[in-house]
N, C-alpha and C positions, 0 to 999 in steps of 0.2 A: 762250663768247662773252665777250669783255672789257667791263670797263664804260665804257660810253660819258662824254666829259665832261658832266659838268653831268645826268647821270642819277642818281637818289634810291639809296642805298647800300641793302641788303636786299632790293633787287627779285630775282627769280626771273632764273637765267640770269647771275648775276654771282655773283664771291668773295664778296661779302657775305654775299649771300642764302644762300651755300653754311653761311659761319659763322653768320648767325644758324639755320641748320637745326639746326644740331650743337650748338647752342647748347641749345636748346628739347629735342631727342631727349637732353638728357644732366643737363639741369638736377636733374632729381629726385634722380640718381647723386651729384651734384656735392652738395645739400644733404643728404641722407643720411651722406655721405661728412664732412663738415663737424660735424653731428650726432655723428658716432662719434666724432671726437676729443674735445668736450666739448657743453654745453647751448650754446642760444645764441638772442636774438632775433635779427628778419628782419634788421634793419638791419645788424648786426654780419655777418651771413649775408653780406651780401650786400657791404661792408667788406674781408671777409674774400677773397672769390673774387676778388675785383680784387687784391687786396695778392698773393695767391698767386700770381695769374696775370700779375704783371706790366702788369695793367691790359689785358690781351687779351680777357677777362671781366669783363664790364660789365652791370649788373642793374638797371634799372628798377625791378623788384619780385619778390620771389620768391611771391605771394601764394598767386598758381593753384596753385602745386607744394607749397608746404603745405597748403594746403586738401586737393588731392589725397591728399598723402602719409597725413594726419590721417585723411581719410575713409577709406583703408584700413587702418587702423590702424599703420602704419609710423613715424610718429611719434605724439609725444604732448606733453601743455603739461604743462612739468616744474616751472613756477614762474614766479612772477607777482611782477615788483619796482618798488619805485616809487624811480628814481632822477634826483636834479634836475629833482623836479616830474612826473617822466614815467613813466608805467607802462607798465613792457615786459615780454610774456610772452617766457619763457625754453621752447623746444621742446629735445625728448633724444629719440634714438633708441629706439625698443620692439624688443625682440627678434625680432619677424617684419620687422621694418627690418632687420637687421642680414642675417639669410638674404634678404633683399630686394637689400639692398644688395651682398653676394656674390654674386647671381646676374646684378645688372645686370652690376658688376664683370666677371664670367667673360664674360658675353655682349659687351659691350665687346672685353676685349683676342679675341675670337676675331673677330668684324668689322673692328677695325682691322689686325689683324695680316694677314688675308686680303687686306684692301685693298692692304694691305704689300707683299705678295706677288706680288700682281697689278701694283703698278704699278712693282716692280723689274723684271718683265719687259718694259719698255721696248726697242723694239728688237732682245727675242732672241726673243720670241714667234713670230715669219714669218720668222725671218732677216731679213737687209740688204733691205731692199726698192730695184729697180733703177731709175735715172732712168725717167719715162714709166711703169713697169710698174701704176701703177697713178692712174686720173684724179684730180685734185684740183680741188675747188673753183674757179672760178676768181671768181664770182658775189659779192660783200662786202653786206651790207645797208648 
């Protein structure tokens, strides 16, 4: 269903709501993933996933997903600095982060790639479907 004008972006049933899902299902991967190239506080984190992504990834906060990641021990606070007044903890990936971070990895490209797959089948899955052969919609909300 398309989004309607003047309806709130992120609702359920619209492209939004689709990317904020993917968003939220991948974050962890995404800060992990970020972690392994070097240490880094939230903010630079979260700096960073915009600069990469061309600003298609956009973060409020990464807080939930370090906390998470922390509590499992897949990261860790790697160091603590006080720059222009501001103290910022620096997080590094732990080794059980890093098989963390390979198994989201592997689980990822087999999900997308199947989605892949599935929806290059466009069109060849039933063959040519014939005018009328089968009802549509005619009903619009």
């Amino acid at each position: 269903m398309a989004q309607k004008p003047g309806e709130p972006a992120g609702k359920s049933g619209t492209a939004a709501g689709m990317k904020d899902a993917m968003k939220k299902a991948t974050t962890e991967m995404l800060v992990l993933f970020l972690l392994r190239q070097k240490s880094m506080y939230v903010y630079e984190m979260i700096q960073e996933m915009a600069r990469i992504s061309g600003g298609v990834l956009t973060f409020n906060t990464l807080y939930l997903a370090i906390y998470r990641l922390q509590e499992h021990g897949y990261i860790c606070e790697a160091e603590k600095r006080i720059t222009d007044n501001r103290a910022r903890v620096y997080f590094a990936i732990t080794e059980s982060g890093q098989i963390y971070l390979r198994e989201l990895r592997a689980e990822f490209a087999l999900l997308t790639g199947v989605i892949g797959k599935i929806l290059e089948q466009d069109g060849k899955l039933y063959g040519e479907k014939a005018d009328g052969e089968d009802a549509e919609c005619t009903k619009q909300n």
